[in-house]
Biopython code that builds the backbone (N, CA, C, O; Angstrom):
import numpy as np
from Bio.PDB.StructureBuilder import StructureBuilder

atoms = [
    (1, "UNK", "N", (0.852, -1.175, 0.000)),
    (1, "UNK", "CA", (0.000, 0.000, 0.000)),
    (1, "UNK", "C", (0.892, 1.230, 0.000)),
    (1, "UNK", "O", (1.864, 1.450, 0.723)),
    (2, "UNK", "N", (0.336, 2.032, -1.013)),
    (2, "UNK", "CA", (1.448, 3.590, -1.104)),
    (2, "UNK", "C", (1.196, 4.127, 0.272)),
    (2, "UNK", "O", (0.199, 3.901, 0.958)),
    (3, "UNK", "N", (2.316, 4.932, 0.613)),
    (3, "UNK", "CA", (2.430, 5.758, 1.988)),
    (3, "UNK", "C", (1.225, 6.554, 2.036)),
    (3, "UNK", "O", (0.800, 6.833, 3.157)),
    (4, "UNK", "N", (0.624, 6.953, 1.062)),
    (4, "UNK", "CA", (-0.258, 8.049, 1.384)),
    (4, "UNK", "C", (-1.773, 7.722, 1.699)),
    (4, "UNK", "O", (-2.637, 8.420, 2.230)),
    (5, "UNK", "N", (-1.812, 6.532, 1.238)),
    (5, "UNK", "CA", (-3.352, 5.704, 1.685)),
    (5, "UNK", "C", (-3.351, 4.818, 2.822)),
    (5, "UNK", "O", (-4.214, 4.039, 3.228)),
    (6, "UNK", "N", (-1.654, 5.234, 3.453)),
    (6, "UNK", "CA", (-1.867, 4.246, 4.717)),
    (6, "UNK", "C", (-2.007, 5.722, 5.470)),
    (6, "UNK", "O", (-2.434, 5.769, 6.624)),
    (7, "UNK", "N", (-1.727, 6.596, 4.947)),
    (7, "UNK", "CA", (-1.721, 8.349, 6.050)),
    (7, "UNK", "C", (-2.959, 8.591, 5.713)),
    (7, "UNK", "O", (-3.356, 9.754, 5.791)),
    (8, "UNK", "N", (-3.805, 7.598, 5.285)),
    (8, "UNK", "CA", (-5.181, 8.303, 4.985)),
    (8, "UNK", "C", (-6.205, 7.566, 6.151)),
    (8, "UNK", "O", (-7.195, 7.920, 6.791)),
    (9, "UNK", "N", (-5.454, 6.457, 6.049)),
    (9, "UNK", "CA", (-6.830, 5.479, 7.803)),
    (9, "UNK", "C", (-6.339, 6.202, 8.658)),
    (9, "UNK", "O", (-6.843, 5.998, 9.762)),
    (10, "UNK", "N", (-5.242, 7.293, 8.636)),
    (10, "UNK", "CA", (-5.425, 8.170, 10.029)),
    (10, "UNK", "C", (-5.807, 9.352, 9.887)),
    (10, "UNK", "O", (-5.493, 9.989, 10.892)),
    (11, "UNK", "N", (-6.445, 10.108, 8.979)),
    (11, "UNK", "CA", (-6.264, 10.883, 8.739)),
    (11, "UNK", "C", (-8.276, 11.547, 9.089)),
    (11, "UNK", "O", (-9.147, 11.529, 8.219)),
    (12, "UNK", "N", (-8.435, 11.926, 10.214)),
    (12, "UNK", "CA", (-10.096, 12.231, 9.960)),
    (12, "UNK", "C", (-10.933, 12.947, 8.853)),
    (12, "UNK", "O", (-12.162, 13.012, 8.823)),
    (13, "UNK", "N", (-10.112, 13.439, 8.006)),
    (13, "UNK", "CA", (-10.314, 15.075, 7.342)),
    (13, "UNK", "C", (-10.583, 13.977, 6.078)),
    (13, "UNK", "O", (-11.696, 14.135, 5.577)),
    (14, "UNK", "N", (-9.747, 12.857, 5.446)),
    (14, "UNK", "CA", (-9.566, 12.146, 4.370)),
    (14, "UNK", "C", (-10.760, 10.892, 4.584)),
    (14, "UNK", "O", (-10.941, 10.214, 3.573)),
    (15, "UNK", "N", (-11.572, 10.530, 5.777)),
    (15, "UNK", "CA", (-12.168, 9.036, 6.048)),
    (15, "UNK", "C", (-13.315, 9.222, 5.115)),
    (15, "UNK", "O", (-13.976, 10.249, 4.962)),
    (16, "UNK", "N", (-13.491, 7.742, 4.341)),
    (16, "UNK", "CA", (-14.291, 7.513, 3.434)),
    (16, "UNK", "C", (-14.129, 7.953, 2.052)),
    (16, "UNK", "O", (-15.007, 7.867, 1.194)),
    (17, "UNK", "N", (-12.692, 8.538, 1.845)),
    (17, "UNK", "CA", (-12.454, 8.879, 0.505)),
    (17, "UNK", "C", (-12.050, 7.549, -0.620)),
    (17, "UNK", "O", (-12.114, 7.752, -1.833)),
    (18, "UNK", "N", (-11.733, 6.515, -0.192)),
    (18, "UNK", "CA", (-11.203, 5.436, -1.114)),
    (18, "UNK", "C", (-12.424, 4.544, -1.082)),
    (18, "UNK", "O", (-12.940, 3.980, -0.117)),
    (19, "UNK", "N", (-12.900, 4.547, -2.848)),
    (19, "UNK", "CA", (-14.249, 4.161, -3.048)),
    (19, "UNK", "C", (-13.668, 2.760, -3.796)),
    (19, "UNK", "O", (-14.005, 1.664, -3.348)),
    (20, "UNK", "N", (-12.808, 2.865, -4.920)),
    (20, "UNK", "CA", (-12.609, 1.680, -5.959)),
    (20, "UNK", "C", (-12.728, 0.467, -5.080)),
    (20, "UNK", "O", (-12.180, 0.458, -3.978)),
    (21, "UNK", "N", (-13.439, -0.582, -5.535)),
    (21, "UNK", "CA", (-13.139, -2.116, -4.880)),
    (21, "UNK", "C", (-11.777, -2.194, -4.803)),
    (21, "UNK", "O", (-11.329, -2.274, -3.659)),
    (22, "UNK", "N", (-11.050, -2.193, -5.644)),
    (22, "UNK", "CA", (-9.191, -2.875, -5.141)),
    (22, "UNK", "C", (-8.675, -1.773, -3.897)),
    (22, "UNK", "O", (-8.032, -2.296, -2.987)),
    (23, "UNK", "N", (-8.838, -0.782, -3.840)),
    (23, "UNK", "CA", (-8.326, 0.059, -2.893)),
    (23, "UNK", "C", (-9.228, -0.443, -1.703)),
    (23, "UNK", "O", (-8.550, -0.648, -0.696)),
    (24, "UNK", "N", (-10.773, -0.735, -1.519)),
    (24, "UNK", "CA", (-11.381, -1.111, -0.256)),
    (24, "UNK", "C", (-10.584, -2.378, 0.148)),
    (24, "UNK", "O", (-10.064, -2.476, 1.259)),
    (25, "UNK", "N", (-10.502, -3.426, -0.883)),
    (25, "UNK", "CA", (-9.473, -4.348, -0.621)),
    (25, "UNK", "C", (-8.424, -4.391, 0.301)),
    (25, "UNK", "O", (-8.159, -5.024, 1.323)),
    (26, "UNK", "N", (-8.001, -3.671, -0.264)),
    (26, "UNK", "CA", (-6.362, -3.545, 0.141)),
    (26, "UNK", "C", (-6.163, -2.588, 1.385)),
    (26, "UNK", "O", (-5.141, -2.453, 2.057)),
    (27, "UNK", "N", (-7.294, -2.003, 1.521)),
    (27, "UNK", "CA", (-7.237, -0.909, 2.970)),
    (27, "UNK", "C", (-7.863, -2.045, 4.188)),
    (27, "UNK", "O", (-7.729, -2.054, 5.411)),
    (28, "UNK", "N", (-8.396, -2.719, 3.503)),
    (28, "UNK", "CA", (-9.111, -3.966, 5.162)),
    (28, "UNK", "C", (-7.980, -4.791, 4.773)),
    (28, "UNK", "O", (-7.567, -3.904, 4.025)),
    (29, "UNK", "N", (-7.274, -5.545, 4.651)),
    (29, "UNK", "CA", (-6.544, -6.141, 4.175)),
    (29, "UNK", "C", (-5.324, -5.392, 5.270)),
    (29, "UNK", "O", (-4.899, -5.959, 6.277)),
    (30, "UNK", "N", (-5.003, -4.359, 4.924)),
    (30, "UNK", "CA", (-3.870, -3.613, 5.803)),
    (30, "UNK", "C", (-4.647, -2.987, 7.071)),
    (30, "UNK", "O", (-4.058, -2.119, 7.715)),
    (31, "UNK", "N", (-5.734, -3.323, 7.396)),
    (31, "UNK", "CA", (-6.458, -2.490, 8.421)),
    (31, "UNK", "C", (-6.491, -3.934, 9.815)),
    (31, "UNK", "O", (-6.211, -3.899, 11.013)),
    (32, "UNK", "N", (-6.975, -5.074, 8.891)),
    (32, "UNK", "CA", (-6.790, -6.147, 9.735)),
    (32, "UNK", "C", (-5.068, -6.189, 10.054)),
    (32, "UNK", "O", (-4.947, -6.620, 11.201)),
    (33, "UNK", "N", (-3.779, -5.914, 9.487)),
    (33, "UNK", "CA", (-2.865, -6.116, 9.755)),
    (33, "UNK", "C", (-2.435, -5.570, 10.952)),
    (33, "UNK", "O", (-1.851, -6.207, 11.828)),
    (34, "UNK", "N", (-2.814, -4.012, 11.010)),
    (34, "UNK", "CA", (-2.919, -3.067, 11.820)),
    (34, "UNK", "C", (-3.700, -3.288, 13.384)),
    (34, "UNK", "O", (-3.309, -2.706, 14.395)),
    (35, "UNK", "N", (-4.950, -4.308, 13.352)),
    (35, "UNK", "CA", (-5.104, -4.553, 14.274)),
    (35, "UNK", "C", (-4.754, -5.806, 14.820)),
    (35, "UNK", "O", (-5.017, -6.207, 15.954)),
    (36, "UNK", "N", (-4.225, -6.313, 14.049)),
    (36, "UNK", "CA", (-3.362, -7.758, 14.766)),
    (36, "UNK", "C", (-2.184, -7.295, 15.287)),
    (36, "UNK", "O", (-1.617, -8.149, 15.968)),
    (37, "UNK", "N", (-1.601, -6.217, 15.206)),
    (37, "UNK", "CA", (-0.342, -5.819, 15.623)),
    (37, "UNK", "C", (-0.683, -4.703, 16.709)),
    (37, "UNK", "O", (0.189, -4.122, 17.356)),
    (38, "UNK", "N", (-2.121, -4.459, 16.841)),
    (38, "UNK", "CA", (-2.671, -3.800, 18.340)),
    (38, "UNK", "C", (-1.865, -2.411, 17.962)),
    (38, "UNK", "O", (-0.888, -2.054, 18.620)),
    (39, "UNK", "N", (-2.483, -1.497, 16.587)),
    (39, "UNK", "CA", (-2.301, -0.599, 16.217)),
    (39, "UNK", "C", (-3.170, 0.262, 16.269)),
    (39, "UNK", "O", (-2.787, 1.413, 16.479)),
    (40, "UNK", "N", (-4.263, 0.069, 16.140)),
    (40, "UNK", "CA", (-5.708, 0.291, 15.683)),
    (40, "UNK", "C", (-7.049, -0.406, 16.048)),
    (40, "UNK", "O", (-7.183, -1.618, 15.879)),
    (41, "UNK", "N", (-7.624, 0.047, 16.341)),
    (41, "UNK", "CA", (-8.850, -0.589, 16.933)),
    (41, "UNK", "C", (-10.442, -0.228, 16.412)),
    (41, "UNK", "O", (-10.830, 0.919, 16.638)),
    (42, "UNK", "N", (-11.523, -1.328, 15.609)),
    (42, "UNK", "CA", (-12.547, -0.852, 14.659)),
    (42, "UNK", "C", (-13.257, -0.847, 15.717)),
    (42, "UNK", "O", (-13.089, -1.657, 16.628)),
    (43, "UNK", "N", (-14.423, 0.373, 15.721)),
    (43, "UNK", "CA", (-15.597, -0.042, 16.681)),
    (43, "UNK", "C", (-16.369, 0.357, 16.171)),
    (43, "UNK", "O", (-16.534, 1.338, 15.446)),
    (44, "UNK", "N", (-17.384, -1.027, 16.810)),
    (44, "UNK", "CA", (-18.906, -0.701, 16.061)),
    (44, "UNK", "C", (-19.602, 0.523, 16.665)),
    (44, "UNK", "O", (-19.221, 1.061, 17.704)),
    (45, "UNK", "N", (-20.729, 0.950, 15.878)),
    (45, "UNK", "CA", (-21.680, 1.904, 16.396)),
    (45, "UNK", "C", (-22.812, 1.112, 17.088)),
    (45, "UNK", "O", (-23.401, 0.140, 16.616)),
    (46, "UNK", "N", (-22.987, 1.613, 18.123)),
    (46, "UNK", "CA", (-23.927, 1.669, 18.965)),
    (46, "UNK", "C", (-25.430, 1.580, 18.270)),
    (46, "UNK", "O", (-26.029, 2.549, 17.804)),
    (47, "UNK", "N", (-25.887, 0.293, 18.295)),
    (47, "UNK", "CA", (-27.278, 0.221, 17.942)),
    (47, "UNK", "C", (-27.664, -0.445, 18.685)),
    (47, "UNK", "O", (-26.806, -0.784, 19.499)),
    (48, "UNK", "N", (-28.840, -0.942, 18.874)),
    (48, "UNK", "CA", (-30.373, -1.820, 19.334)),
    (48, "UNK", "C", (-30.214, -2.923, 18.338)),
    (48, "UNK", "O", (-29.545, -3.931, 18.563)),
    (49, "UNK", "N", (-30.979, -2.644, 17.018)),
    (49, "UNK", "CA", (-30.516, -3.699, 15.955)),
    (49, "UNK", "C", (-29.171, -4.309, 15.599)),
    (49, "UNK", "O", (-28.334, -3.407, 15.586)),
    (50, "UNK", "N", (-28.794, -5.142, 15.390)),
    (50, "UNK", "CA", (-27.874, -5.767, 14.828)),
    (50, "UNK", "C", (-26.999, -5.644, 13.529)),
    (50, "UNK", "O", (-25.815, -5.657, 13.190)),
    (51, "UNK", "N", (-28.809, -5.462, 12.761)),
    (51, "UNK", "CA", (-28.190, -5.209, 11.466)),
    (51, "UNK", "C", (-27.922, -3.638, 11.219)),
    (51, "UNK", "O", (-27.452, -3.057, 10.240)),
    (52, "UNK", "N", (-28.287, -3.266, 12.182)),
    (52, "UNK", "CA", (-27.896, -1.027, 11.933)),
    (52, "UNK", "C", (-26.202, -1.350, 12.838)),
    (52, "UNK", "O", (-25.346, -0.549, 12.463)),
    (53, "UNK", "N", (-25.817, -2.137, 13.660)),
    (53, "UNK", "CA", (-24.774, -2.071, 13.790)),
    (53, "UNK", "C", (-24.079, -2.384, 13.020)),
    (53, "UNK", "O", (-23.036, -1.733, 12.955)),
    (54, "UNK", "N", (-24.276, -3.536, 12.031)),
    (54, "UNK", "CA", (-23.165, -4.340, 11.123)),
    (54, "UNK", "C", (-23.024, -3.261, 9.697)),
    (54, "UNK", "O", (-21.995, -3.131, 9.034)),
    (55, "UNK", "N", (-24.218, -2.620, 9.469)),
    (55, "UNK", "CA", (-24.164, -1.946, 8.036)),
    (55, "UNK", "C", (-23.465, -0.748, 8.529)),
    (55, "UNK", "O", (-22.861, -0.276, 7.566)),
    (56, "UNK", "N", (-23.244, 0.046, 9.711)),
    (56, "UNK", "CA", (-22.706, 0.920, 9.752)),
    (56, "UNK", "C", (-20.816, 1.373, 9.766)),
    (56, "UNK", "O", (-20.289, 0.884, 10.765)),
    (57, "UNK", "N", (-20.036, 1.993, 9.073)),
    (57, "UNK", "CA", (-18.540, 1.756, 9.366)),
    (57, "UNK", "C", (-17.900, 2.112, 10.553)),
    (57, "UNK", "O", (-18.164, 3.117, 11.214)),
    (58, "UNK", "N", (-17.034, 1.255, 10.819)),
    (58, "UNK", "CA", (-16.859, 1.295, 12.163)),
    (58, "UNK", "C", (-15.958, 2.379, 12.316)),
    (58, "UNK", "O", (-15.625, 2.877, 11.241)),
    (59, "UNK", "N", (-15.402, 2.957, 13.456)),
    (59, "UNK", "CA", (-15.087, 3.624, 13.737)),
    (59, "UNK", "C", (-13.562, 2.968, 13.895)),
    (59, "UNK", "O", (-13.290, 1.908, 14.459)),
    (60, "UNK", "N", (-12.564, 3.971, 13.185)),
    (60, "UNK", "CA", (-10.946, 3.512, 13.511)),
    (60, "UNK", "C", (-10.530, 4.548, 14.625)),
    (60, "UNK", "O", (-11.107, 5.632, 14.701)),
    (61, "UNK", "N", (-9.392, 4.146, 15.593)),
    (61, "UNK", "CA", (-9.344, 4.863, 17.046)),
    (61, "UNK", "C", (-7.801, 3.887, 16.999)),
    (61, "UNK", "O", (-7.674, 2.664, 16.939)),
    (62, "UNK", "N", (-6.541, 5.189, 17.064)),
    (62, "UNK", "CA", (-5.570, 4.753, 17.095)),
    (62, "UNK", "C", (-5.037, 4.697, 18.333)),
    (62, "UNK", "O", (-4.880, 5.601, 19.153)),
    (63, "UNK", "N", (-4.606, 2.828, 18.425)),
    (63, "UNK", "CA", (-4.403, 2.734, 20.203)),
    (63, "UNK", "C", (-3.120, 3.672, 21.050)),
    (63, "UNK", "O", (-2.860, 3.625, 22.253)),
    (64, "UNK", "N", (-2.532, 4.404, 20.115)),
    (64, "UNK", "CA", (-1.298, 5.224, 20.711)),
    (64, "UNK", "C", (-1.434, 6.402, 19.921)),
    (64, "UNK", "O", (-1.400, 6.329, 18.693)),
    (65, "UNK", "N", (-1.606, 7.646, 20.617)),
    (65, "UNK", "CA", (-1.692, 8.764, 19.869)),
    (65, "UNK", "C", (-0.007, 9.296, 19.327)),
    (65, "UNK", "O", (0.250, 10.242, 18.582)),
    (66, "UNK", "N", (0.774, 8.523, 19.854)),
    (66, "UNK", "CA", (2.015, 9.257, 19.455)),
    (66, "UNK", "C", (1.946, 8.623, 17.736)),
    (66, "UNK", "O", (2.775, 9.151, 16.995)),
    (67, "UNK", "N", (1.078, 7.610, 17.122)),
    (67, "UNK", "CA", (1.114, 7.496, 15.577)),
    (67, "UNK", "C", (0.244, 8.658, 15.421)),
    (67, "UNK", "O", (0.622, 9.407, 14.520)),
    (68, "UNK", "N", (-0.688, 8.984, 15.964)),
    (68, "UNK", "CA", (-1.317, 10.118, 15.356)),
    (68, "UNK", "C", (-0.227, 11.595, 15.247)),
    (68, "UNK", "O", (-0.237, 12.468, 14.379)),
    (69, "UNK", "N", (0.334, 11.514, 16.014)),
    (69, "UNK", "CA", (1.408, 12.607, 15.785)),
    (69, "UNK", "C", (2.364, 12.574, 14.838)),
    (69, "UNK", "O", (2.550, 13.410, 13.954)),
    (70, "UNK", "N", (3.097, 11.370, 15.090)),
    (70, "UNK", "CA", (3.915, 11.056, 13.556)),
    (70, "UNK", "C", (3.493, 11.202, 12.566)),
    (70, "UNK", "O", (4.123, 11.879, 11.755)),
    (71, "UNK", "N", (2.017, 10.520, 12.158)),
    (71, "UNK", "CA", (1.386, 10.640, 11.041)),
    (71, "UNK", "C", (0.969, 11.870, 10.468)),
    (71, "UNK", "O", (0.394, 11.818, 9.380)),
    (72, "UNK", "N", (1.193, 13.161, 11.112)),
    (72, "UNK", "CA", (0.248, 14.263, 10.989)),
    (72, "UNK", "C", (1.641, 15.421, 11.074)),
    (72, "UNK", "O", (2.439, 15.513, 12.007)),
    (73, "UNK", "N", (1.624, 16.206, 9.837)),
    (73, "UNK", "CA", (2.601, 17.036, 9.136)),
    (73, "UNK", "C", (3.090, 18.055, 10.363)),
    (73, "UNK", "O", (4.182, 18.623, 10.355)),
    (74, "UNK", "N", (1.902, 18.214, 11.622)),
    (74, "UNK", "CA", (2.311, 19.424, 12.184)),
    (74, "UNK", "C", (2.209, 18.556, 13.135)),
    (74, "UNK", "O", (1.491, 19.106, 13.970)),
    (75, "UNK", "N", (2.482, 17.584, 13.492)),
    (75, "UNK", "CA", (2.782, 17.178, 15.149)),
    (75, "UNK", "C", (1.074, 16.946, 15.685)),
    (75, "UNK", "O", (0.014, 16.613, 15.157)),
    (76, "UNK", "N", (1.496, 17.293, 16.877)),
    (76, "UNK", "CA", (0.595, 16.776, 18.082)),
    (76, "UNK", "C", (-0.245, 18.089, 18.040)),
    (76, "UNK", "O", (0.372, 19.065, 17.612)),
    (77, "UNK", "N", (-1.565, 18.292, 18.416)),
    (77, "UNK", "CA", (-2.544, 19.679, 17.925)),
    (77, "UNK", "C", (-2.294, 20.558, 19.536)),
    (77, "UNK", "O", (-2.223, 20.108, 20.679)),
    (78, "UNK", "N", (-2.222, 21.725, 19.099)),
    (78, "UNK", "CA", (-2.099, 23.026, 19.923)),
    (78, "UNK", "C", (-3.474, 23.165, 20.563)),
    (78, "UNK", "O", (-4.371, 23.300, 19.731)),
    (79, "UNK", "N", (-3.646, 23.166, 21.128)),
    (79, "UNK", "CA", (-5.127, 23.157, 22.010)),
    (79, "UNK", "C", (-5.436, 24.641, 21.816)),
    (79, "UNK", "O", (-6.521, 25.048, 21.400)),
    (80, "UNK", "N", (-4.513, 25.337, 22.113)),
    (80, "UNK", "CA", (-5.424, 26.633, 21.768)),
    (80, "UNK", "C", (-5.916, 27.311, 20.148)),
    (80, "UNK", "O", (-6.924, 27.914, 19.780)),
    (81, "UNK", "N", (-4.484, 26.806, 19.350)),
    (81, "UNK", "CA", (-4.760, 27.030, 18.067)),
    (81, "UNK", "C", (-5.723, 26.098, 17.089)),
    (81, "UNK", "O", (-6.264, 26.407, 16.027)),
    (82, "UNK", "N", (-5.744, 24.912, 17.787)),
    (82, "UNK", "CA", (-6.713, 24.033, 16.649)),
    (82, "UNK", "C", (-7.362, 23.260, 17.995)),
    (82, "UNK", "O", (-6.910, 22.236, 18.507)),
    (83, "UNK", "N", (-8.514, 24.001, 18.423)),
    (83, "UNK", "CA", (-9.136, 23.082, 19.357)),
    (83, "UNK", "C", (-9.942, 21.805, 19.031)),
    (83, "UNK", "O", (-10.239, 20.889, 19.798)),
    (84, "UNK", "N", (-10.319, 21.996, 17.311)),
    (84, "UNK", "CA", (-11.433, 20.638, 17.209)),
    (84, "UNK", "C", (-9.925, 19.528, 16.859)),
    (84, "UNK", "O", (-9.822, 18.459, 17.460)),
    (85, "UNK", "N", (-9.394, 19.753, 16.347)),
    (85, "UNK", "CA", (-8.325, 18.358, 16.211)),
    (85, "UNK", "C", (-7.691, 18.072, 17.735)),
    (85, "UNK", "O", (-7.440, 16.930, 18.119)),
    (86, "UNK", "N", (-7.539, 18.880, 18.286)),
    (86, "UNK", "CA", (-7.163, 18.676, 19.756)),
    (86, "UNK", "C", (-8.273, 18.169, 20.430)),
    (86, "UNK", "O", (-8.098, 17.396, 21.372)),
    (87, "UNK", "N", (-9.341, 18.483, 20.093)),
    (87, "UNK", "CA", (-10.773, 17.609, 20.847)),
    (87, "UNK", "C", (-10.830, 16.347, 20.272)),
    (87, "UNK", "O", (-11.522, 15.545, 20.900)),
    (88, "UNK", "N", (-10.081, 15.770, 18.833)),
    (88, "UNK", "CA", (-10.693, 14.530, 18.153)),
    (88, "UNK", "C", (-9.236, 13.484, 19.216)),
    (88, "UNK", "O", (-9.272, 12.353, 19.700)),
    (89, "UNK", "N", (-8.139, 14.547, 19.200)),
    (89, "UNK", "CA", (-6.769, 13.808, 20.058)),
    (89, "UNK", "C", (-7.369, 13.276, 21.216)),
    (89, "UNK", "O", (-7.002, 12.112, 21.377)),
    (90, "UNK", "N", (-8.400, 13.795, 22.369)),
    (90, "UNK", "CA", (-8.382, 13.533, 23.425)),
    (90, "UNK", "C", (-9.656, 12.432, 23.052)),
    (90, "UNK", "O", (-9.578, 11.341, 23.616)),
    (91, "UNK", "N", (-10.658, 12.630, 22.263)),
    (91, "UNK", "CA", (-11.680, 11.451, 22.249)),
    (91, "UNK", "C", (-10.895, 10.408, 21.746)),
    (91, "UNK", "O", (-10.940, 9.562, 22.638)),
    (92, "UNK", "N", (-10.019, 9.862, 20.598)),
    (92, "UNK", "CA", (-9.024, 9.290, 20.352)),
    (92, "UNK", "C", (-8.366, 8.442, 21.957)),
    (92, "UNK", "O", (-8.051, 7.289, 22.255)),
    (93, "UNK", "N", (-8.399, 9.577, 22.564)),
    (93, "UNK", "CA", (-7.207, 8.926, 23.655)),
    (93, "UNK", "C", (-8.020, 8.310, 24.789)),
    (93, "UNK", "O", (-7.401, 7.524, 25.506)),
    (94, "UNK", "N", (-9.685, 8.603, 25.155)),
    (94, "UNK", "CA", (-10.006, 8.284, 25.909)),
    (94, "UNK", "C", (-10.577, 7.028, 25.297)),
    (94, "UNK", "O", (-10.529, 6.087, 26.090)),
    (95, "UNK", "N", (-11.069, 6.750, 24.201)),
    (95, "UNK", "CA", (-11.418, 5.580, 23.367)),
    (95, "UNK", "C", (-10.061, 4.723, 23.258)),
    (95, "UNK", "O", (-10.269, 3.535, 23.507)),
    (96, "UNK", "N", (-8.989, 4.966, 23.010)),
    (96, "UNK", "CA", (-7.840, 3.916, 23.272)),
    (96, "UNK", "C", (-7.735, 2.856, 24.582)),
    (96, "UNK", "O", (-7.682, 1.631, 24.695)),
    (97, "UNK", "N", (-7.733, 4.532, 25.940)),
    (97, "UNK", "CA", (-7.393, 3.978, 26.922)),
    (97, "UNK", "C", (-8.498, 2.514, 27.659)),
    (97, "UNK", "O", (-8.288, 1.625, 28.485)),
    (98, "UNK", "N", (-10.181, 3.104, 26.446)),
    (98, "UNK", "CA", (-11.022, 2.396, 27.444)),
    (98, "UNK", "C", (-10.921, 1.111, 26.672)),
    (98, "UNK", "O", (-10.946, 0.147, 27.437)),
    (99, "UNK", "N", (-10.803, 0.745, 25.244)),
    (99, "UNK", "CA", (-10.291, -0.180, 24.599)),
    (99, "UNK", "C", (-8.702, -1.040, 24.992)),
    (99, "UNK", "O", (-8.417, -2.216, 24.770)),
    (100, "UNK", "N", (-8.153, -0.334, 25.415)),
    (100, "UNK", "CA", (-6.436, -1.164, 26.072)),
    (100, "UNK", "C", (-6.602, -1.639, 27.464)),
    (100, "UNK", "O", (-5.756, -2.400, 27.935)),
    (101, "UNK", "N", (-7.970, -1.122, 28.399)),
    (101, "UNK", "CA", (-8.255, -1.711, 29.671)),
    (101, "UNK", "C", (-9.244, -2.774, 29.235)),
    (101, "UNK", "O", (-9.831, -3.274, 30.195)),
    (102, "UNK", "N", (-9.535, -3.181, 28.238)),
    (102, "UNK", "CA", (-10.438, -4.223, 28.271)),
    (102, "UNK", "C", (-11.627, -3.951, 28.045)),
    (102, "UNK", "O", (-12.392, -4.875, 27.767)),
    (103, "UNK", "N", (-12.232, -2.225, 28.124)),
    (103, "UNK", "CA", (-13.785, -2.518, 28.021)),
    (103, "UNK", "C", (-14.040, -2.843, 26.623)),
    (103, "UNK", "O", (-13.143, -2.970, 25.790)),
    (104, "UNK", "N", (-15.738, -3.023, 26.300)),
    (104, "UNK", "CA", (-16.195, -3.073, 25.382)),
    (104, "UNK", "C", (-16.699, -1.483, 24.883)),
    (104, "UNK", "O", (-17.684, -0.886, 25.316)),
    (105, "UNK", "N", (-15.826, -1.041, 23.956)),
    (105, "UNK", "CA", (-16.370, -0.037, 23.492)),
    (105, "UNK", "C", (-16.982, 0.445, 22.230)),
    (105, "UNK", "O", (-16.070, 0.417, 21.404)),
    (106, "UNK", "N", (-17.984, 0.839, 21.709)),
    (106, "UNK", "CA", (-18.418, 1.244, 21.128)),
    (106, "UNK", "C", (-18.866, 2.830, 20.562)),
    (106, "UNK", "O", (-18.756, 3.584, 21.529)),
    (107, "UNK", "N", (-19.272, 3.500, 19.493)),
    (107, "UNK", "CA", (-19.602, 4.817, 19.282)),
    (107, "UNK", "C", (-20.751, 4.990, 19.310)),
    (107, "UNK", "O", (-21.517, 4.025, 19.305)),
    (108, "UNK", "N", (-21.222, 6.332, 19.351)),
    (108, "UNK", "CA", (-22.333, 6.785, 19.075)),
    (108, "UNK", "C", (-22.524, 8.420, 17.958)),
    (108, "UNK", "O", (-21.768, 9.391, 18.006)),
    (109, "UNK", "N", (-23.325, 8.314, 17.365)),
    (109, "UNK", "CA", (-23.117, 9.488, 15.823)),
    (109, "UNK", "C", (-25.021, 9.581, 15.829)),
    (109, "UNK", "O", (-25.869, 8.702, 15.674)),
    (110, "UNK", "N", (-25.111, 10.854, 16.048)),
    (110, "UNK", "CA", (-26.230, 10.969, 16.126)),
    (110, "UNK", "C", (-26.791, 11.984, 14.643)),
    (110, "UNK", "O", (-25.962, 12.891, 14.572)),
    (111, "UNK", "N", (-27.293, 12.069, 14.090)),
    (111, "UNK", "CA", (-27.695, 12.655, 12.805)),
    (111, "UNK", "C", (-28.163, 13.949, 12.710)),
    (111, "UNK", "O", (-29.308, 14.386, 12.825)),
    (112, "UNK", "N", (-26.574, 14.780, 12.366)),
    (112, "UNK", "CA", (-26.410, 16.316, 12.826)),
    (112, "UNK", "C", (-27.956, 16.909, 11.533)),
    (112, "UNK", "O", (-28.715, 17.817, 11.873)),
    (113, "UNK", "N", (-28.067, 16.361, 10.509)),
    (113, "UNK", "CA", (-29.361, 17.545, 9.720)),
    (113, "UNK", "C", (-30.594, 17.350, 10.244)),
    (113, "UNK", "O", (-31.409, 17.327, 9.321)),
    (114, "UNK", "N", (-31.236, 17.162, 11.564)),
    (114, "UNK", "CA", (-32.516, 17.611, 12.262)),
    (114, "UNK", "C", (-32.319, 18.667, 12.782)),
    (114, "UNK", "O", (-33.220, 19.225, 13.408)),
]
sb = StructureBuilder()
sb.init_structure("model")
sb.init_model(0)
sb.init_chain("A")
sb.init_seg("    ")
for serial, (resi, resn, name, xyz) in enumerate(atoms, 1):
    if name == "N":
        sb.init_residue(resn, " ", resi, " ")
    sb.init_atom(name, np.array(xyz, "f"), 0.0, 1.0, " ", f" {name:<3s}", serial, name[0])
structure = sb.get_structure()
C-alpha cells in the first residue's frame, strides 16, 4: 500500500475517501494487519438492531496517539490554536485507553441535519 493511503486510515479530514473495490481491498486487508499488531482498533456503532450495527462503518481509534502525531505534518494539535483536532486527540485517547483496559467499546453518531 502507497504511503499516502496508509496516512489516509489516520487521517479524519480524508475518512471515506477510497471508493474503488481494489483500494477497499487492500485498505481492510492492511487495516486487519494493523489490528493484529494492536495498532488500531474498529468499533462498532452503537445500535439496538444488529443489522444497523453491522451496516454501519466502524469507527478507527488509534491505540497510541504518538502514531497520530507522527502521522500528521504538524505534530501533536495546539489546544489553543486548533481546538477541534485537539478535541478529536483527546476522544481518540479516551477511546484507546477504554479499549487497552479491556472494556467493550463502542460509538455513538447521532444525525447532525434535524
Amino acid at each position: 500500500m502507497p504511503p499516502v493511503r496508509l496516512r489516509r486510515l489516520f487521517s479524519p479530514e480524508d475518512a471515506g475517501q477510497l471508493q474503488d473495490s481494489g483500494a477497499l481491498e487492500t485498505v481492510a486487508h492492511y487495516l486487519a494487519l494493523l489490528q493484529d499488531a494492536y495498532l488500531i482498533a474498529s468499533l462498532e456503532k452503537y445500535a439496538a438492531q444488529t443489522h444497523r450495527r453491522r451496516s454501519a462503518p466502524p469507527k478507527l481509534v488509534t491505540l497510541n496517539n504518538g502514531l497520530l502525531s507522527a502521522m500528521h505534518p504538524d505534530g501533536a494539535p495546539d489546544r489553543e490554536h486548533e481546538p477541534a483536532r485537539f478535541g478529536q486527540w483527546v476522544e481518540n485517547a479516551c477511546l484507546a485507553f477504554a479499549f487497552n483496559q479491556g472494556q467493550r467499546v463502542m460509538y455513538w453518531r447521532e444525525d447532525r441535519s434535524k
